[in-house]
N, C-alpha and C positions, 0 to 999 in steps of 0.2 A: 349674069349669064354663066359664066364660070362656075355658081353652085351645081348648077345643072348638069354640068358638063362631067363635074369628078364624082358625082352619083353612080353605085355601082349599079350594071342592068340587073332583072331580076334573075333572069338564067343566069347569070356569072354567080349570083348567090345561093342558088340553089344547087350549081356544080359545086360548088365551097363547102358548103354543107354535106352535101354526098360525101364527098373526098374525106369527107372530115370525119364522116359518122364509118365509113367501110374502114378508116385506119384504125380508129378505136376498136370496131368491131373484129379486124383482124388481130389487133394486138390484145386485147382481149382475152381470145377463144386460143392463142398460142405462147401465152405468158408463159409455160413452165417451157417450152422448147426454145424462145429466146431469150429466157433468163438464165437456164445453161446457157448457152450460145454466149449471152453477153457478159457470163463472168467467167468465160474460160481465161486463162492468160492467152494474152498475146494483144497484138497493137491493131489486126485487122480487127477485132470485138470491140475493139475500145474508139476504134473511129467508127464503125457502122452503129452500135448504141449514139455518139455523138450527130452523126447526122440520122438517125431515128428523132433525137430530140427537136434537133434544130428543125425537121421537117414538119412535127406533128406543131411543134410551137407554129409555124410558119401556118400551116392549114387551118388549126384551129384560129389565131390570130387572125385569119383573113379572111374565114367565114363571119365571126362575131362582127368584125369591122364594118363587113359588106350588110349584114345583119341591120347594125345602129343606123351604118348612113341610110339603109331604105328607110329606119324610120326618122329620122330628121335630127340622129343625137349625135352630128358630127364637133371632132374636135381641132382646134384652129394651129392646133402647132404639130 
């Protein structure tokens, strides 16, 4: 019963997906204004590139996830 239960629904995986595909698609279409942006000096560039990363890993990782579990290719650890 518990398999069932940590099953993502299928909306939660197609907002995953959406979220996933407009940040690609934003970052994308605006690569050369925030790759100025991200190699100016300075420490606010260098933390907002790091939570750019940490977000896109986070979204993308949580689509593919929701992804496997609807099809049945969950992993136990």
């Amino acid at each position: 019963m518990s398999g069932a239960s940590s099953k993502p629904g299928f909306l939660r995986t197609v907002i995953f997906l959406a979220l996933a595909t407009i940040a690609y698609l934003g970052i994308y279409f605006n690569i050369d204004q925030l790759n100025q942006y991200f190699i100016s000096k300075g420490i606010i560039p260098a933390f907002c590139l790091l939570g750019t990363v940490i977000g896109i890993a986070f979204l993308y990782g949580t689509a593919i996830s929701n992804v496997l579990s609807l099809l049945g290719l969950e992993s136990d650890h």
